[in-house]
C-alpha positions as CSV (number, residue, x, y, z in Angstrom):
1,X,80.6,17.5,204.5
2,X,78.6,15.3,202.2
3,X,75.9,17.4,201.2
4,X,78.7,19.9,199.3
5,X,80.5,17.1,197.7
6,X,78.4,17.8,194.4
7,X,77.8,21.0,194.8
8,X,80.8,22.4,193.1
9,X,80.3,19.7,190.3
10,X,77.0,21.3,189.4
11,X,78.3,25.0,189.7
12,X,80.8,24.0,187.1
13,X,78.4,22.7,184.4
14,X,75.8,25.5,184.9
15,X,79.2,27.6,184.4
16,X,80.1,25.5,181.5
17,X,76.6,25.8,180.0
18,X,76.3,29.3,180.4
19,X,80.1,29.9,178.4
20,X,79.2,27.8,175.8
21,X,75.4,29.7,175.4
22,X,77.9,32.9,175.4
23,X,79.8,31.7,172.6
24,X,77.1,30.8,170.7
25,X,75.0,34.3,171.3
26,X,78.7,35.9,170.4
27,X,79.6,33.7,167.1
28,X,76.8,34.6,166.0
29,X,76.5,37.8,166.8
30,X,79.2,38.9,165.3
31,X,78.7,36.7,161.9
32,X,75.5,38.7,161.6
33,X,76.6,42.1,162.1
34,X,79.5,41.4,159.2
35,X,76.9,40.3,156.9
36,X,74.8,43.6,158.0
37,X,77.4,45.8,157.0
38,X,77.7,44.4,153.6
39,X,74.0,44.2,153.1
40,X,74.2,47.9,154.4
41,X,76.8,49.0,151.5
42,X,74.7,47.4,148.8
43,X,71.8,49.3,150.1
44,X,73.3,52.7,149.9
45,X,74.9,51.3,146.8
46,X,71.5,50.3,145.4
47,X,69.6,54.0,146.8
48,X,72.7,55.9,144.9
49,X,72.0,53.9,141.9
50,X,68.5,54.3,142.0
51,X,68.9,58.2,142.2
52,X,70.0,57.9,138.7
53,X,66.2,57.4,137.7
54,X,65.7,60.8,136.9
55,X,62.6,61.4,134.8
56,X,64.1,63.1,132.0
57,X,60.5,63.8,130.5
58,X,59.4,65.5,133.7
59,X,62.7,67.8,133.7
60,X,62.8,68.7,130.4
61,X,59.1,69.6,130.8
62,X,59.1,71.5,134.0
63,X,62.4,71.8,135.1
64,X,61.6,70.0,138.5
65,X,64.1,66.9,140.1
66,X,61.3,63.8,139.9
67,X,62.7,60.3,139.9
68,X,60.9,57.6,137.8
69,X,59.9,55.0,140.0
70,X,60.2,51.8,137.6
71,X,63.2,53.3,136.4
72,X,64.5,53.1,139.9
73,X,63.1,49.6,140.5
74,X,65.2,48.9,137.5
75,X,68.4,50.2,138.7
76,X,68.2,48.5,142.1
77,X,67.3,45.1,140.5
78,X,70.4,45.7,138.5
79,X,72.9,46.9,140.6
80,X,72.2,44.2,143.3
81,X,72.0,41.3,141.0
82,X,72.4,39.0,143.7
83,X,69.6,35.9,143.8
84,X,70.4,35.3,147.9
85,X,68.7,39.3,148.4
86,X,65.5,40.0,148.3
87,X,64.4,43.6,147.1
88,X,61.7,44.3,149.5
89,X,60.7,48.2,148.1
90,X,61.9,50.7,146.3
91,X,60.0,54.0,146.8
92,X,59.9,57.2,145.8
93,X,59.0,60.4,146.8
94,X,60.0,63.1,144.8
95,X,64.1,63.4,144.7
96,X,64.5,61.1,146.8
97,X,64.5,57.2,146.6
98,X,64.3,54.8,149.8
99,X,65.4,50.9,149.2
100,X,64.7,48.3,151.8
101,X,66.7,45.2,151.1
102,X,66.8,41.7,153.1
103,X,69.0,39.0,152.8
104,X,68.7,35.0,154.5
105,X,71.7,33.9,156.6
106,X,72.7,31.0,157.8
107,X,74.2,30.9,161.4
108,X,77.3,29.8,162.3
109,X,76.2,27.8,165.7
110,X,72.8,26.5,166.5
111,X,71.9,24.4,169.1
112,X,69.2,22.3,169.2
113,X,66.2,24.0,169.7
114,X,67.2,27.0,167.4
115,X,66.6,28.0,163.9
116,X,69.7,28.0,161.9
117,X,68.6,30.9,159.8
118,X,67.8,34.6,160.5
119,X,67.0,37.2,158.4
120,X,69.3,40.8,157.9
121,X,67.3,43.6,156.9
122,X,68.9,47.0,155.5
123,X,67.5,50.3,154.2
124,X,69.1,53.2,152.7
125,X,67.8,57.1,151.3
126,X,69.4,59.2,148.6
127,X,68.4,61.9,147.4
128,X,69.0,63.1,143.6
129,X,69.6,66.8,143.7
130,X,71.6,69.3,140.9
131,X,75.1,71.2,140.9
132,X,73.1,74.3,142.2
């Protein structure tokens, strides 16, 4: 009967240990997902802006959809206008313009050990095409 006298005790802190890991995995989970989804809207925000960059020289010449690609650097820098995102690229190919954006956040619980930032990372297409 005395060797189970502390068992239960250490069941209950490896239980205790293993909610309070949980919490931490789900806090901040879920505070990086939110600030995912905002990072993803400025993407697609920034893509959609960027598909504005239409090389008027190259339409009026040829006819043909071409976006300029410092014209679309441009209008990404512009549109996101935030100093805590980093524009990684813009490319484009064509009529279409891809944007990969990243963005430093700061995690709600870290225990010791554990970085207390992570990096979000979002990219985004669109496509600039006409009323045909």
């Amino acid at each position: 009967m005395d060797r189970e006298a502390g068992t239960i005790t250490v069941m209950t802190i490896g239980f205790l240990l293993f909610l309070g890991l949980l919490t931490v995995v789900v806090v901040n989970s879920s505070a990086a997902f939110l600030q995912r989804q905002q990072l993803d809207n400025l993407a697609d925000g920034a893509a959609r802006s960027a598909a504005d960059g239409l090389s008027r020289e190259v339409f009026y010449r040829e006819g043909t959809i071409e976006l300029d690609g410092s014209q679309a650097r441009e209008l990404v820098a512009g549109y996101v206008g935030s100093p805590d995102v980093r524009i990684a690229w813009v490319r484009t190919d064509g009529d279409r313009v891809r944007v990969r954006l990243e963005r430093s956040v700061d995690l709600a619980l870290a225990p010791p050990g554990w970085r207390s930032r992570t990096t979000i990372v979002s990219e985004a297409t669109a496509q600039l095409r006409t009323g045909q």
